[in-house]
C-alpha positions as a Markdown table, in Angstrom:
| # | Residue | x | y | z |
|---|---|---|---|---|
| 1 | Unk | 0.9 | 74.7 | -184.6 |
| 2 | Unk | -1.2 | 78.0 | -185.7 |
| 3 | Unk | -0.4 | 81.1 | -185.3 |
| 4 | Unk | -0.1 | 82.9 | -182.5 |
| 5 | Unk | -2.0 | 86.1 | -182.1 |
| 6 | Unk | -1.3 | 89.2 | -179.9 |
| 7 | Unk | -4.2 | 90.7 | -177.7 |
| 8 | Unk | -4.1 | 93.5 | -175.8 |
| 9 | Unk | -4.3 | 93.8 | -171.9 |
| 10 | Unk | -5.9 | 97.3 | -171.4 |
| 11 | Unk | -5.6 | 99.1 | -168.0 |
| 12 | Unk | -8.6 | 102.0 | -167.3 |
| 13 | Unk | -10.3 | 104.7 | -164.8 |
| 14 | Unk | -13.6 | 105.8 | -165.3 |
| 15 | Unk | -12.9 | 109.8 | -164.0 |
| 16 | Unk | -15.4 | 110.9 | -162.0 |
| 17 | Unk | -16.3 | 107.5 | -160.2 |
| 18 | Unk | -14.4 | 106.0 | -157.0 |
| 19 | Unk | -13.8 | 103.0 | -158.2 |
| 20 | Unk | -9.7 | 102.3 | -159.1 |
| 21 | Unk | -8.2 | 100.7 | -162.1 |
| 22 | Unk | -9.9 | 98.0 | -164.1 |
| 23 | Unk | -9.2 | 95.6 | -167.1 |
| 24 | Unk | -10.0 | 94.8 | -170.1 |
| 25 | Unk | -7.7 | 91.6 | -171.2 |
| 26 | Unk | -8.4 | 89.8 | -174.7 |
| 27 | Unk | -10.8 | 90.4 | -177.1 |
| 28 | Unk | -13.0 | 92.5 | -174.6 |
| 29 | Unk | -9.8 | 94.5 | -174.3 |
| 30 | Unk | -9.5 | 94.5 | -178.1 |
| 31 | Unk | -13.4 | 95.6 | -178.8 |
| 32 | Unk | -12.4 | 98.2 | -176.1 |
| 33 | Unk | -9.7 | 100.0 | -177.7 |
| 34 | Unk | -11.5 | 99.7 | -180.9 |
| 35 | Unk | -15.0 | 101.4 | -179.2 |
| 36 | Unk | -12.1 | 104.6 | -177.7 |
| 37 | Unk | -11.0 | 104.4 | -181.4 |
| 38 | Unk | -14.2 | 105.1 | -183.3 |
| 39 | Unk | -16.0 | 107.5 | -181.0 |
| 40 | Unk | -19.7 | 108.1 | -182.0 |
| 41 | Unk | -18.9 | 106.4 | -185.2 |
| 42 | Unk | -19.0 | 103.5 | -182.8 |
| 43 | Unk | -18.6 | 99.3 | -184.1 |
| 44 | Unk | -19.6 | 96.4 | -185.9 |
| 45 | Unk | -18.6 | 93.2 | -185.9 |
| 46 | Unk | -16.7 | 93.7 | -189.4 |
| 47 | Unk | -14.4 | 96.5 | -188.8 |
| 48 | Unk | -11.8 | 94.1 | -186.6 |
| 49 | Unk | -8.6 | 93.7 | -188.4 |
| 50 | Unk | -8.2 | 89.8 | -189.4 |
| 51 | Unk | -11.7 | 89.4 | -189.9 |
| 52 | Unk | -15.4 | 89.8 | -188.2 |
| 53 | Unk | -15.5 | 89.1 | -184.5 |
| 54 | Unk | -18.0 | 87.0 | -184.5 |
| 55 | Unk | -18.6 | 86.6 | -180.8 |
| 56 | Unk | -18.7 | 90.9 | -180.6 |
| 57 | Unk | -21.9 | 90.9 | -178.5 |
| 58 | Unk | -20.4 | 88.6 | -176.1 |
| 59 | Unk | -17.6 | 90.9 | -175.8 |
| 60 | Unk | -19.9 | 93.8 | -175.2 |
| 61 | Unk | -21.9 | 91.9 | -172.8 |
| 62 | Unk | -18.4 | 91.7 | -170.6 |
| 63 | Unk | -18.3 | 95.6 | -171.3 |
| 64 | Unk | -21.3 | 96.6 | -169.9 |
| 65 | Unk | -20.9 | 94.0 | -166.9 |
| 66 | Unk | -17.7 | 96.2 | -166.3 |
| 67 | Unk | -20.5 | 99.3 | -166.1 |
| 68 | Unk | -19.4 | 100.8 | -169.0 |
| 69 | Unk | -22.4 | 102.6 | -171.2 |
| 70 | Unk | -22.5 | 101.2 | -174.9 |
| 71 | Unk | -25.5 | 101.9 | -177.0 |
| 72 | Unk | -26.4 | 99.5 | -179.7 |
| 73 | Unk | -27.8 | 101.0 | -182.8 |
| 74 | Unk | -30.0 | 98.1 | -185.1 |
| 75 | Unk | -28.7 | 98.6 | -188.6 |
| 76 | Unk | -30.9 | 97.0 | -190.9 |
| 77 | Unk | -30.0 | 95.0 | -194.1 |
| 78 | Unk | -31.3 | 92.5 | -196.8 |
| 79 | Unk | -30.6 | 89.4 | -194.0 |
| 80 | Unk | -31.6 | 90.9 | -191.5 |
| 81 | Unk | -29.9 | 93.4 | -189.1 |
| 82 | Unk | -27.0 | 94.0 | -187.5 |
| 83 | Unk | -25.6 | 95.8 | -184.3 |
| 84 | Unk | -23.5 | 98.9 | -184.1 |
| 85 | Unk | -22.4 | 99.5 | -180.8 |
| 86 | Unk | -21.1 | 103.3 | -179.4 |
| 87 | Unk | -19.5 | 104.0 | -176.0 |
| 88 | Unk | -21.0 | 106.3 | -174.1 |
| 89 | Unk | -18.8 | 106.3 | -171.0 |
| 90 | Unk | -16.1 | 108.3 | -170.2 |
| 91 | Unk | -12.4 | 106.8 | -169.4 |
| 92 | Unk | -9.0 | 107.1 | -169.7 |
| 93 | Unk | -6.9 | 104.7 | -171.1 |
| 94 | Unk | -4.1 | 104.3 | -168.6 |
| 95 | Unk | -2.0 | 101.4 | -170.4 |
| 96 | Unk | -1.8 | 99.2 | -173.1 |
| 97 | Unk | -0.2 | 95.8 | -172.7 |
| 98 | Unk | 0.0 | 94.2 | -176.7 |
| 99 | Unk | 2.2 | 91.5 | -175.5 |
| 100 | Unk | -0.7 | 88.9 | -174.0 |
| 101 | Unk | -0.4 | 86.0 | -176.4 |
| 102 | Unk | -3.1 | 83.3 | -177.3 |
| 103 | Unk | -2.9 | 80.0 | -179.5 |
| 104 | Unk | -5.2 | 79.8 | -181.8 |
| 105 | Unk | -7.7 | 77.1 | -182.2 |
């Protein structure tokens, strides 16, 4: 049996908007904490502890479908280019649940 690894259940309000308390469980919830984190510095796909998330723009796709404002920056290199992505939204980060655990594949 792998490993299993903790991710994060992350309750928050966007101030300002009527709307109540929403959710961010898993990796979105991870990528999430991680965006509040770096501020305008904002992400990429290598800064996760554990190595890349390499599904990161699927996880910000579920982000924005949550109406949250993230920006992505195209940061070229000698493959190609790569995406840096910066919240732009406002919230507050009413809870943090760490305990949510997931088997490995």
């Amino acid at each position: 049996m792998m490993r299993k690894r903790r991710y994060p259940r992350v309750l928050f309000r966007r101030p300002g908007r009527n709307g109540g308390m929403q959710q961010a469980n898993g990796r979105e919830g991870e990528t999430l904490l991680l965006l509040v984190a770096r501020g305008a510095k904002g992400i990429t796909a290598l800064d996760f502890t554990g190595g890349p998330a390499y599904r990161l723009s699927a996880y910000i796709k579920n982000l924005r479908d949550m109406d949250l404002d993230i920006e992505t920056v195209r940061e070229p290199h000698d493959c190609g280019w790569h995406g840096r992505y910066i919240l732009h939204s406002w919230l507050d980060v009413e809870s943090i649940d760490r305990g949510v655990e997931n088997v490995s594949p």
